[in-house]
N, C-alpha and C positions, 0 to 999 in steps of 0.2 A: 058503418055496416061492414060484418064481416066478408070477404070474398070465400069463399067453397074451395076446397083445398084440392087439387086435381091430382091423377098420379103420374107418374116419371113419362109413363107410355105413352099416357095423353096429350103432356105437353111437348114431348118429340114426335108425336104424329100431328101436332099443331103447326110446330116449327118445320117439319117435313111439308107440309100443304103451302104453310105462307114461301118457302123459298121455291117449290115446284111452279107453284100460281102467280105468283110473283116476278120471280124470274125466267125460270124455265130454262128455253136451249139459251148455249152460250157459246160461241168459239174464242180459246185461250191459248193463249201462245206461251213457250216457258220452258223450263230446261228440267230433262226427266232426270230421277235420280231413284234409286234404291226399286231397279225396273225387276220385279219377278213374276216369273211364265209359273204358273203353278202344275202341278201336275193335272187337276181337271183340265187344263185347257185356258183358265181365263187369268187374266193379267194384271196385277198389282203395281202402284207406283203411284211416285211424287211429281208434281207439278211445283215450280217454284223458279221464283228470280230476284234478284239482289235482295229482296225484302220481306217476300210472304213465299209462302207454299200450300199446295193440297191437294189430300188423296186422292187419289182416282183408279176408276176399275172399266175394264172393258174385257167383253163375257167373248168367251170362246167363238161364239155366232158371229162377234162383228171381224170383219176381215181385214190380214195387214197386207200391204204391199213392201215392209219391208223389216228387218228386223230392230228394234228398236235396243240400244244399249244408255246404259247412263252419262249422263252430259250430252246428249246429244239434245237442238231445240227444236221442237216441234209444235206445231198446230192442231190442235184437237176442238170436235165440235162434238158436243154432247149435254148434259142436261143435268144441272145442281140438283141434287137432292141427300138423303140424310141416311145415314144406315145405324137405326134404332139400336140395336143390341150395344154399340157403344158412344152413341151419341155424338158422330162424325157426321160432316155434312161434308160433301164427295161428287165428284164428278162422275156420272154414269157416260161412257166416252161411248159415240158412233163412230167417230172413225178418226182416225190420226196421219198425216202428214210430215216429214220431215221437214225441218225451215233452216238447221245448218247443225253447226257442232259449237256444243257449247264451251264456255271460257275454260271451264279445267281442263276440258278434254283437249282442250288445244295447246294450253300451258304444259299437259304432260306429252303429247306429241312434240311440239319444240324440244324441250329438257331432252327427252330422250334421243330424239335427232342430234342434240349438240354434241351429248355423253358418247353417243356411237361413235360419232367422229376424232372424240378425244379417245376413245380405244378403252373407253371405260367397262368393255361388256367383251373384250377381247377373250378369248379361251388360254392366249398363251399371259393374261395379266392374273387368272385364278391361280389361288395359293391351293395346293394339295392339304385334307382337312388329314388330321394324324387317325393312326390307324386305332392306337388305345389311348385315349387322351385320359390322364387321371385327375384333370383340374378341366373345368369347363363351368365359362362363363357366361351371364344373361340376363338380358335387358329388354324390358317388359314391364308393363303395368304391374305392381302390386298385387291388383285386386283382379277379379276376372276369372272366365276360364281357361284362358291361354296359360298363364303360370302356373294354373294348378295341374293342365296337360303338363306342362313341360317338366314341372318336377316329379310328380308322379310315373313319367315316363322313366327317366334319368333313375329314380330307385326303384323304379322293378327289372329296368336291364344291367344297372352297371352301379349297384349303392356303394361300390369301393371308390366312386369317382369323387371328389371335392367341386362342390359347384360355389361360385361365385356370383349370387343374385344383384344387380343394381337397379332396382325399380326406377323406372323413368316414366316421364310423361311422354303419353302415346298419343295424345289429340287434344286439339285448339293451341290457345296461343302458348308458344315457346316450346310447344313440344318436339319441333325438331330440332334445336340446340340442345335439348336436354337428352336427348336419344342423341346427337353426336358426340356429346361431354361423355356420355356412357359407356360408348363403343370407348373413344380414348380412355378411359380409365380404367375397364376391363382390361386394355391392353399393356397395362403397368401391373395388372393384380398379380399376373405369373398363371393365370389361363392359358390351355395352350387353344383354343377354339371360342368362337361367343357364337352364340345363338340370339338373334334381334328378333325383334316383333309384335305381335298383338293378335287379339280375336278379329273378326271379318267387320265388315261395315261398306257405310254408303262410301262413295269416292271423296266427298268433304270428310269424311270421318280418316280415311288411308290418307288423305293428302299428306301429311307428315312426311311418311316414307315417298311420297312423288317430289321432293326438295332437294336443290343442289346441297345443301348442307349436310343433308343426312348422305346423299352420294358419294361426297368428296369424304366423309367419314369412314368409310365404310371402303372406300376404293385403298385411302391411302393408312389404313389397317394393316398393322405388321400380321398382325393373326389371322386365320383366313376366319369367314363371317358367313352363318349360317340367315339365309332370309326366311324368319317362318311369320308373314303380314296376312292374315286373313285365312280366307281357304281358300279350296284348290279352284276356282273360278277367277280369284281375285291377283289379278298384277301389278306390283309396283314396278317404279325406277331402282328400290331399293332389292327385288326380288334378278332384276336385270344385272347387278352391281356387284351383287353381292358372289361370293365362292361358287357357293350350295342353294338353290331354291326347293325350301319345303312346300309341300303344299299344303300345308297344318302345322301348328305348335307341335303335334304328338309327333308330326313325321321329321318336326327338327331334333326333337330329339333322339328319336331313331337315330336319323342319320350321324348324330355326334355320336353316337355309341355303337358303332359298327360290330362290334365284339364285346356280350353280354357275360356276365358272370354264370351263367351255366356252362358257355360253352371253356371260361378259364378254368372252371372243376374238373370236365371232361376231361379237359386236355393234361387236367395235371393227373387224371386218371390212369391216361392212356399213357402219357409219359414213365408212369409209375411199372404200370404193367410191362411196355418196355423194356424198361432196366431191369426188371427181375428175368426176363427172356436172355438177355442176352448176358447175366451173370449164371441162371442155368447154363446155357451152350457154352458158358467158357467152364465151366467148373466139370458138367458131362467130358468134356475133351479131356482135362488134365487127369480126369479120374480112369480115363477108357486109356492113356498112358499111362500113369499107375500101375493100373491093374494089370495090364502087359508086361510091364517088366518086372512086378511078383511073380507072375503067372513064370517067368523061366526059372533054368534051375543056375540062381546065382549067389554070390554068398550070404552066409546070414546077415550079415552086419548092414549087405546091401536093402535084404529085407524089411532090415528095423527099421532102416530110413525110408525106408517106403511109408511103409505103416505110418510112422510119424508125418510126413507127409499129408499123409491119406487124413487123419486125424486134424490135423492143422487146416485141409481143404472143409472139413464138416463144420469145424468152428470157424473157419471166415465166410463159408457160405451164411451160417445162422447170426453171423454178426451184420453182414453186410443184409440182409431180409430185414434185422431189426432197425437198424439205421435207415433205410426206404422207408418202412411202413414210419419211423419215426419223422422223418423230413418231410412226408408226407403229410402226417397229422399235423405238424406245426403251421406246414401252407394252411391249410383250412384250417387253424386258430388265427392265423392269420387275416384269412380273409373275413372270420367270422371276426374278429376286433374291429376290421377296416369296416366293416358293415354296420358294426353298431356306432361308430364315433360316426361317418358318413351319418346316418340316422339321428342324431344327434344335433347335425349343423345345419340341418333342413330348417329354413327359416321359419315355417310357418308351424315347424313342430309345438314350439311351447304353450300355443293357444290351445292345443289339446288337452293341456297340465293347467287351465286354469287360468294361464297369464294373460293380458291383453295386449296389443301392439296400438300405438299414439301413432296420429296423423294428422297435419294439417296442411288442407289444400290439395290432398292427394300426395303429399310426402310422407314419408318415414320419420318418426322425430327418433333422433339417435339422444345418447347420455349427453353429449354435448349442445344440443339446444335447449334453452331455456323460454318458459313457457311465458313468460314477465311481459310479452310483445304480440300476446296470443289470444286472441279475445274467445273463439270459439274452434274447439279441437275436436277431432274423432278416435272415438274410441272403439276398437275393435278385436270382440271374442272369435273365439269357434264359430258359433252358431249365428251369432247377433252382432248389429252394428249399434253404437248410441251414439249422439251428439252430445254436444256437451260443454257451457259459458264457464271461460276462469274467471273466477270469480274473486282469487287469493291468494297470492306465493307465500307461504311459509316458511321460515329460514330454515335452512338445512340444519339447525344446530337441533330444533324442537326434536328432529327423530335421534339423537344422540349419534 
């Protein structure tokens, strides 16, 4: 016998009744995490501990007695039920309690307690970031919007600058040794600045950057280190440690380009105008002498070499006009070449032409790995990402 096919709605308003009637109220204890006050008023967040998690909502009406932040553990009593639109089943909370501070949040208080007192967060241990830096380096995820802030930023203020991309791993396991290998490696590339970091997240998600490893990276950094971890809410150890804290990928790379390519035109603008001011005022001078000492009545001979003079000041003025406006234009061939080869070494450029970029596991695969040890790699365009099983290495001879 067949059973009657029901729809999506009716079996989440089935399973919404059995867990209401069922269950009902609950009080649960557990460590908040990813806590947002929304702008209505009501309050989103995770409940969880060593093992499980779940969401929960508590609506503007119900009242706090204090402010809740993440890793903090608290006790909440409120009532399971399920929120249809995407088939969540959720804690609808009465009321919340404090019950202490949870394990990260006390892991990153220690750390940073210890780092103070080793002087790791000192103002006389920051390195001064340079004023026009024309190499700058950066260590970030790959993929994401944080890199594509941060190099997007980098060529609309300053595309004469060489950047030094080193994708790392931003989150779970190893990712903070591979973010300290990064920063040292940046600091052999001939970078004169690096910019660290990642998009925003829960505090397990930043954990990386709240790591003595990445600390000690980053402190004992010949180069000074821009910290752009999250946004402007979120605080690392690494944000503490670091030179410079952004408060965004976009505003680190602001800050490494304090002096944009507009303002180096202007200036060779203004410089240009300059030297023609003050080759007039010298050439008006010699010529208002000149003309005074024609003006008496001295010999001819004296005359001629006036004139001749006079004539030699018109050709070096019109020589020396063409040679400005000539040194002039080559700067700005200049920077228009430095512009396009910049343009050029953007990493992410060639997926625009077509080409793809090979990953596996969240790495880069360079000309030197070989895919013979690779069971399943990613592949990625412009627009689109594919998976994709090796199935065959082919000897390099087949493509001549």
């Amino acid at each position: 016998m067949q059973t009657k096919a029901i729809t999506v709605s009716e079996l989440t308003q089935e399973i919404k009744h059995q867990l209401e009637d069922n269950i009902g109220s609950v009080a649960v204890q557990g460590e908040l995490s990813n806590f947002k006050a929304h702008s209505s008023g009501h309050r989103y967040f995770t409940l969880k501990d060593e093992g499980s998690q779940i969401s929960c909502v508590m609506w503007r009406t119900r009242q706090l007695g204090f402010l809740p932040t993440d890793g903090m553990k608290v006790v909440i009593h409120g009532s399971l039920t399920v929120y249809p639109p995407r088939g969540n089943y959720q804690i609808d909370c009465r009321s919340m309690a404090p019950l202490g501070v949870g394990d990260l949040y006390l892991a990153f208080e220690k750390l940073k307690k210890e780092l103070a007192q080793l002087g790791y967060f000192d103002e006389d241990n920051k390195k001064p970031l340079p004023v026009m830096p024309m190499k700058i380096g950066v260590a970030t995820s790959p993929t994401g919007a944080a890199v594509k802030d941060i190099f997007s930023t980098l060529e609309r203020r300053f595309p004469v600058a060489k950047v030094y991309s080193r994708p790392a791993i931003v989150q779970g396991d190893g990712s903070e040794r591979d973010i300290a290998d990064a920063i040292e490696e940046l600091n052999g590339s001939g970078a004169e600045v690096i910019i660290v970091g990642r998009g925003g997240g829960s505090i397990e998600d930043l954990w990386a950057f709240n790591t003595r490893t990445v600390a000690d990276a980053i402190f004992n950094s010949n180069l000074p280190v821009i910290s752009a971890v999250g946004h402007e809410s979120d605080f690392t150890i690494a944000d503490f440690v670091a030179d410079r804290r952004a408060a965004t990928p976009t505003a680190a790379a602001e800050i490494a380009t304090p002096r944009t390519i507009d303002e180096l035109n202007q200036a060779f603008a203004s410089y240009g105008e300059l030297l023609h001011r003050l080759i007039n005022t010298k050439l008006k001078t010699l010529r208002q002498h000149f003309d005074f000492m024609a003006s008496k009545n001295l010999s001819r001979r004296l005359t001629e070499r006036i004139n001749l003079y006079n004539q030699m000041i018109d050709d070096f003025e019109l020589r020396n006009k063409n040679n400005v406006n000539n040194n002039i234009s080559n700067l700005k061939s200049r920077i228009n070449s430095l512009d396009s080869h910049c343009r050029s070494l953007y990493p992410l450029a060639p997926l625009g032409k077509g080409f793809a970029m090979l990953l596996h596991n969240g790495r880069v695969l360079s000309n030197e790995d070989s895919l013979g040890k690779m069971r399943r790699i990613e592949i990625r365009r412009k627009d689109e990402t594919a998976e994709a099983r090796v199935i065959k290495i082919l000897p390099k001879s087949l493509f001549g």
